[in-house]
C-alpha positions in Angstrom: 97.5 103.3 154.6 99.6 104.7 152.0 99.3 102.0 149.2 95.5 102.3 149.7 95.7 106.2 149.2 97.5 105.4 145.9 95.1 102.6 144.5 92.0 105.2 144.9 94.0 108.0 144.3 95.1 106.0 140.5 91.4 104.8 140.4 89.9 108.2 140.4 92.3 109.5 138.1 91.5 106.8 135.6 87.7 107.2 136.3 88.3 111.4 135.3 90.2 110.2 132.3 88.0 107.9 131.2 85.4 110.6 131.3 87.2 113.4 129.6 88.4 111.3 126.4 84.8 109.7 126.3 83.0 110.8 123.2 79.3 112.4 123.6 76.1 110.2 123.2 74.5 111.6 120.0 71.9 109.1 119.9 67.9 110.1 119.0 65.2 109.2 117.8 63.9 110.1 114.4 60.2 109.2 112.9 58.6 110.0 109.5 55.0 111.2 108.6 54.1 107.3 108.4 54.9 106.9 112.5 57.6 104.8 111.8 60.3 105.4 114.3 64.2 104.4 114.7 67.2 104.9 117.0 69.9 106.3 115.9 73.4 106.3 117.3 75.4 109.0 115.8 74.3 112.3 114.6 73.1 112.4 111.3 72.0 115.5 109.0 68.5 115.2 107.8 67.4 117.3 105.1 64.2 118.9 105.7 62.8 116.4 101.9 63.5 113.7 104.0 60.2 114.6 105.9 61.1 113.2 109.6 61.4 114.7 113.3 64.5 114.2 115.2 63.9 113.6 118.9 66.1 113.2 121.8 67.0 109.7 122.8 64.6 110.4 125.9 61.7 111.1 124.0 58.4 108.8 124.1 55.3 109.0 122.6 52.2 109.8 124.2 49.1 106.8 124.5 47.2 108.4 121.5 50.2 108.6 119.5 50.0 106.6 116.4 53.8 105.7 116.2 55.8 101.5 115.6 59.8 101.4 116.1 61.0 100.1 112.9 64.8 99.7 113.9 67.3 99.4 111.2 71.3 99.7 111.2 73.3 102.3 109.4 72.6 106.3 107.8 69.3 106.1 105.9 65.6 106.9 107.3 62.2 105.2 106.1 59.9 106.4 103.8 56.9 105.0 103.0 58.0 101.7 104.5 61.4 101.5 102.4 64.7 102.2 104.1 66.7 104.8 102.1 70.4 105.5 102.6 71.7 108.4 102.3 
């Protein structure tokens, strides 16, 4: 019985590591005036010009909403249908 002890024993230890050095989800979801809406994965700083809402990664809009996911990769937002980065 001993080994076994040791293999779960090692198994959660690796499992609490894992968790500790893990970095936080800062992902959300951002939309401008225009209802056009993106994921983002990291936390970005968006000055208040920029005109969008930052929501958490839960969020979802309601069925009256008048909102499109317009995904793109990288730091920048939309704006009138043009992707700016910043």
């Amino acid at each position: 019985m001993k080994p076994m002890k040791k293999i779960v024993s090692s198994a959660l230890f690796g499992l609490a590591a894992a968790v500790i050095v893990a970095p936080a989800a800062n992902a959300a979801i951002v939309c401008n005036a225009e209802g056009e809406c993106w994921h983002t994965h990291k936390t970005y700083e968006y000055k208040p010009e920029f005109g969008v809402t930052v929501y958490p990664d839960t969020w979802k809009w309601g069925d009256t909403d008048h909102y499109r996911w317009r995904e793109h990769s990288g730091r920048g937002y939309w704006s009138k249908g043009v992707w700016i980065t910043f």
